[in-house]
N, C-alpha and C positions, 0 to 999 in steps of 0.2 A: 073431327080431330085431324090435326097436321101430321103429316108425314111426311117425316126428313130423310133428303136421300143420301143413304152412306157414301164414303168420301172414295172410295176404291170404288164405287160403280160413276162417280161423275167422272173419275180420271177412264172409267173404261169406254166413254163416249164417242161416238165419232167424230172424227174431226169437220165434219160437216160445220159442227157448230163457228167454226172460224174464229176461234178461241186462239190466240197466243200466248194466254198463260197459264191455258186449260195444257195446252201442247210443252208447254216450259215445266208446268208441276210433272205431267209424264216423265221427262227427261232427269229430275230428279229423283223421281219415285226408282226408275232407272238405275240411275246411278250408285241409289243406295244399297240396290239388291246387287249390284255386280255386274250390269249391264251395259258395258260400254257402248256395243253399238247401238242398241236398241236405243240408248240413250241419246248420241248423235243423231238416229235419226229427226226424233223429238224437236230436239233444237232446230234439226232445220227447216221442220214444219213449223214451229213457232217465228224463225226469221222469216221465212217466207209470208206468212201469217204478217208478219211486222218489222220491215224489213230496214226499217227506220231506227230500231232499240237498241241504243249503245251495247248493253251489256249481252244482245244477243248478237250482234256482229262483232263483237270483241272473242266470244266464245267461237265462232264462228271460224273467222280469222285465224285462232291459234290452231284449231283444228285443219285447217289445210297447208298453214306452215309447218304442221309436226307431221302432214302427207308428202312435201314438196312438192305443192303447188303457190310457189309463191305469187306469181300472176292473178291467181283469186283471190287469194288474199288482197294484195292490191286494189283490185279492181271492187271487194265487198266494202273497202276503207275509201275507196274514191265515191264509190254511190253512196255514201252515208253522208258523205263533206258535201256532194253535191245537192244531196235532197235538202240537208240544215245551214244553206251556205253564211247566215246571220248567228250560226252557236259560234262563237267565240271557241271556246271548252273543245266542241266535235273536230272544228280547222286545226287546234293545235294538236289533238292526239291524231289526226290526220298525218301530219308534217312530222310530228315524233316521228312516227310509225315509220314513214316513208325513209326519214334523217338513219331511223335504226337499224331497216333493215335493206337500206342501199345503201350502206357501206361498201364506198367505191362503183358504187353506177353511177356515173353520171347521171343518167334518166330520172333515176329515182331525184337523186338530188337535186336535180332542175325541176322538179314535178315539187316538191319540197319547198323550195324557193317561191315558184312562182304563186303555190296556196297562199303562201305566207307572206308573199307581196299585195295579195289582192287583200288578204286582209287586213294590211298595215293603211291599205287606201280607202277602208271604212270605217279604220278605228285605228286611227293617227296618235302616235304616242304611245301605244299600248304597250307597257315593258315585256309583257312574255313575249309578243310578236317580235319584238325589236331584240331581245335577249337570242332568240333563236336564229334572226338572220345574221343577227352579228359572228356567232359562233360559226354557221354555215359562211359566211365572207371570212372573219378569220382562218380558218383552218384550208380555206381553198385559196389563203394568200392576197387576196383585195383587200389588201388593209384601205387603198382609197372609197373603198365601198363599204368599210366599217365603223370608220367616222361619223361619216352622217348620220347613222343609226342611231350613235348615242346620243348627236346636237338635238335629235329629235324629243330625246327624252325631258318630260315635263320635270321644268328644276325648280316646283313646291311640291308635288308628288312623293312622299316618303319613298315611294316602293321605287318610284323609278330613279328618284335621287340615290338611292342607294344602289342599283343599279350600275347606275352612271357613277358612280366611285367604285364597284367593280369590274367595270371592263375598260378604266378609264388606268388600271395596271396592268392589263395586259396589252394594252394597244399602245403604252408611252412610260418610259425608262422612269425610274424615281426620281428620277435629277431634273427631269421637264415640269420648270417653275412656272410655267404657263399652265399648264394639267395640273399639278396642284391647285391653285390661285382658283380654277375655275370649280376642282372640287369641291373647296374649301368654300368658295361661295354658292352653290349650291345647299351645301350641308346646314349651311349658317340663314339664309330662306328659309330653307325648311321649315327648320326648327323654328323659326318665327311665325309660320303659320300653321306647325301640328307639334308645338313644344310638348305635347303628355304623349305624344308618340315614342313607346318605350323601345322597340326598334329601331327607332331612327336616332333616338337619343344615345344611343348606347352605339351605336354606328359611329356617329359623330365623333362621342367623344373620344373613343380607341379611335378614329384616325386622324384627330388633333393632337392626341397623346403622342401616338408613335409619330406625327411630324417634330413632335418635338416642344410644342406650343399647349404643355400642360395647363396653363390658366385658362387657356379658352376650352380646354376641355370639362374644365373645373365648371368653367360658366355655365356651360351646357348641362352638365349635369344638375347644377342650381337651380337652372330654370326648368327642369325636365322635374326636379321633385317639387316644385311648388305649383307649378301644371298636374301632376298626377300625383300625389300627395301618399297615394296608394300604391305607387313600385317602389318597394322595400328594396329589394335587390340591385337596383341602381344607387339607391341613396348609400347600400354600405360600398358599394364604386366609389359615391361622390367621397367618402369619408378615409378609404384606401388611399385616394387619389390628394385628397389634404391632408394627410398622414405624410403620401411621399413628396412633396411641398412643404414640409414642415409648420404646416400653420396648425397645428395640434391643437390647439382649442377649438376650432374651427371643425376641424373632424372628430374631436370626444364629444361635442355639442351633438352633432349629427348622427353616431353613435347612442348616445343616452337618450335620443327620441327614438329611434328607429328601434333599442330594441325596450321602452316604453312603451310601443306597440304593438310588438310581437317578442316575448322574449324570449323564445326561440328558435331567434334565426341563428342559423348556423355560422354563418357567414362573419355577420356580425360581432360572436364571440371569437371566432377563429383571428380575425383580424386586432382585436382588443386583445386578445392575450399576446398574440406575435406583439404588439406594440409596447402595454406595458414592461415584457420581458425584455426589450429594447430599452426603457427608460429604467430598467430596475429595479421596478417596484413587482417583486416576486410575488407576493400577497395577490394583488391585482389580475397579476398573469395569470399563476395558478389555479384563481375563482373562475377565470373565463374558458382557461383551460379545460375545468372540471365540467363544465356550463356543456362544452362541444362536445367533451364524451358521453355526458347525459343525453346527448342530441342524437348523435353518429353511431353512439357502439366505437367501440376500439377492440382490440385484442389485449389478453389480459395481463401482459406487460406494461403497457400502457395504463393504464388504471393504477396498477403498482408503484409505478413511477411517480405518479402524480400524488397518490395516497399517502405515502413516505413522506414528500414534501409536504405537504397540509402534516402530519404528525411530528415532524421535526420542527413546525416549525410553532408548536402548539394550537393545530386548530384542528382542533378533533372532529368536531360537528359535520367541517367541508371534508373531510377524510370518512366518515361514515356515511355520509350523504351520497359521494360519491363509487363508494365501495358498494352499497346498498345496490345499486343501480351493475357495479361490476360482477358480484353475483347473480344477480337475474338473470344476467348474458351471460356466467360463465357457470351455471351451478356446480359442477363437480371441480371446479379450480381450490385447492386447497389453501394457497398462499393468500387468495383472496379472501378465505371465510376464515382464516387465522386471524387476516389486518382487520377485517369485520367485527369480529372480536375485539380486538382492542380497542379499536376508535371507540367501540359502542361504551365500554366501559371507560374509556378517557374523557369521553363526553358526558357533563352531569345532566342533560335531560333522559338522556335513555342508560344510565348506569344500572338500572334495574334489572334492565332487559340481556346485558351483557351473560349472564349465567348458562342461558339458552345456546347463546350465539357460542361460546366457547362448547359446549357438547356436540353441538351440530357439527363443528372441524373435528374434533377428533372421530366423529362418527363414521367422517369420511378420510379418515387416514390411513396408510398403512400400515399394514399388520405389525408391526417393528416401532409403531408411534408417532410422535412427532417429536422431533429434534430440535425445531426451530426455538432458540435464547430467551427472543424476545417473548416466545406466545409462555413458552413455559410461565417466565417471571412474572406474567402478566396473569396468567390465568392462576398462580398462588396466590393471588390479591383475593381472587374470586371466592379460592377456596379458606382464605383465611376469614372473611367477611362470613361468609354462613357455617362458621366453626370448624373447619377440616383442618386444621392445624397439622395433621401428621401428615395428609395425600400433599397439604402445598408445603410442607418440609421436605418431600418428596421433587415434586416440582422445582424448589427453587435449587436444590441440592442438584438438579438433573441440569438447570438453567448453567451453575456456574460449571460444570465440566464442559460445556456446549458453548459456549461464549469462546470465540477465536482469541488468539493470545494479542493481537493489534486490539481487540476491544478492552482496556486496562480499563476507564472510568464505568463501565458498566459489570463490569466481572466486581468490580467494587460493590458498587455499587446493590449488586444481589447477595454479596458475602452480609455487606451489615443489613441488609433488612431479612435476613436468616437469622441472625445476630440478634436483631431487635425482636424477633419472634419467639425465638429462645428465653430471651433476657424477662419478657412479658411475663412468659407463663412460669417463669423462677426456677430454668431447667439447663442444664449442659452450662452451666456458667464458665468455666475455663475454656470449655471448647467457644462460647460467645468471645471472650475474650482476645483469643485465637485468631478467630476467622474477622475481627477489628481492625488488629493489627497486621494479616496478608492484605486484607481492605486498602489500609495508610499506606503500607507499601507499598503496592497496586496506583494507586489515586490519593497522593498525602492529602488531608484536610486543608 
């Protein structure tokens, strides 16, 4: 039979064995129990062991710059760029390194430089190489020497094309129609040979927009959704952007695909409602309104807001639909499981269910009740439907002292269907009478 050797007696081995990651698990095991140095040392029998491992010269490194020994440091981040001189990845955290923390050496910075020259001359065109020298020439003032860096940049290259429109603002004023012109035709390559490139596309377009030349932006975006059929969130750009063009069929078209495949994107509705609410058509706004809350969450102002509107405007269904969803997020919100209550009972598929919904608000009410006109009036509906005729004579009697005096059509409005409840069961006739005519007077017929 086998016999497995416990994992505390391999880590207690000698280092004989020439293990670097036999020496790296020490230096955690280390670590974990509280041992810095011991831990340290570990490490630096496993660089020594390996002295080539990014992440054990990077540990390394930090450990002698938090000694102030910056020269070692240096000098661990030099033999690493020198032993890998073909990793792309190792020269530029090299040059980082050096860029970061020779701040105002010259040495460092010329030591910096000339890595990253040798590397530009075996990998021509490379936008990080070229992104970094340019940043090292601009800030040391060679703008003649930051030029060339960008002409170098490959203009069908997404990464470097977009590049080359950021450093192509900082090296020449917004008003150089030449630097434009050559942007612009870079961007418009591109896009001709990586149009589904969703970076590049959305690059493009914001900076044909902000010149000014929204159609070509529009293009781009056209062609960037029929290339990638799959970036949603560009298409509701494309559709933003033909909204503010005014070609409105053109972006409700793009709109009503986009979210026939996802219906909820956020984006999508947020922009549909801002838009209908612009053409007036409240209904429309409203639903897409409701759509983003069901999305996002909102605060429970917000839900009320919108709930009110769907209830005034008789649409009960989108007001409990959305109220449904405002409770979830808000349970202890009162005003919220009041409107819950109504809608549910204004709405004939779930009227049934309304009896519930109204017990559950006052269950969470204050001790003192609830005040609120509307829930009152509404909820003696409730109780007049499963016979309680005296608690919602209670109710609506409580409804019309609580109705502010600006509410005239609805203070009526609760008088006669008191009135009518009276009148029903053959009781208080004069007093029905009565409270008729404060009604007409109130709200004439």
């Amino acid at each position: 039979m086998r016999r497995l050797t416990p994992v505390w007696l391999l880590l207690a081995l000698p280092a004989a064995a020439d293990d670097a990651l036999v020496e790296f698990a020490r230096a955690v095991l280390a670590e974990t129990r509280g041992q810095p140095a011991e831990a340290a040392a570990f490490h630096e029998n496993a660089l020594r062991l390996d002295p080539t491992a990014t992440p054990l010269v990077t540990l390394a490194v930090d450990r002698r710059l938090a000694a102030g020994d910056r020269a070692g440091a240096i000098r661990l981040y030099r033999d690493l760029a020198t032993a890998r001189p073909d990793e792309v990845s190792v020269q530029l955290a090299y040059a980082d390194f050096l860029t970061r923390e020779g701040s105002g050496d010259s040495l460092a910075l010329k030591l910096a430089t000339t890595a990253l020259e040798s590397m530009l001359a075996t990998h021509p065109g490379e936008p990080e190489i070229i992104r970094r020298l340019f940043s090292i020439h601009q800030t040391s003032g060679n703008r003649d020497r930051a030029a060339p860096m960008m002409e170098a940049l490959d203009d069908q290259d997404p990464d470097s094309v977009m590049l080359f429109a950021k450093l192509s603002k900082t090296l020449y004023d917004t008003d150089n129609a030449p630097a434009r012109a050559e942007v612009a035709r870079r961007y418009q390559k591109a896009i001709q040979a990586h149009p589904q490139n969703t970076q590049l596309a959305r690059s493009a377009s914001d900076h044909f927009r902000n010149s000014g030349d929204r159609d070509q932006a529009i293009a781009i975006l056209q062609r960037h959704a029929e290339a990638a059929p799959w970036s949603l969130d560009l298409r509701a750009r494309l559709g933003i952007l033909l909204f503010s063009a005014k070609r409105n069929d053109e972006g409700l078209r793009v709109f009503a695909d986009l979210l026939a495949i996802h219906p909820r994107h956020a984006l999508a509705h947020q922009s549909m409602a801002k838009f209908h609410r612009l053409q007036g058509d409240a209904a429309k706004a409203a639903h897409h309104a409701g759509e983003l809350l069901k999305i996002r969450g909102g605060d429970a102002a917000e839900f009320l807001k919108l709930a009110e509107e769907h209830l005034a405007a008789s649409r009960p269904r989108d007001a409990r639909l959305l109220l449904e969803k405002a409770v979830f997020d808000h349970p202890d919100h009162l005003m919220l499981r009041m409107r819950l209550a109504i809608a549910t009972l204004q709405d004939p598929d779930t009227r049934s269910q309304a009896s519930r919904l109204f017990r559950e608000a006052e269950a969470v009410a204050p001790k003192d009740g609830i005040t609120d006109p509307e829930f009152l009036s509404t909820s003696a509906e409730v109780l007049i439907e499963s016979g309680q005729s005296k608690a919602a004579e209670e109710r609506l009697r409580a409804a019309i002292r609580a109705w502010p005096p600006e509410e005239k059509p609805k203070t009526a409005a609760t008088l006669r269907r008191l009135a009518s409840l009276w009148e029903k069961e053959n009781r208080n006739a004069e007093a029905a009478r009565a409270l008729r005519q404060r009604a007409d007077s109130l709200d004439p017929p």
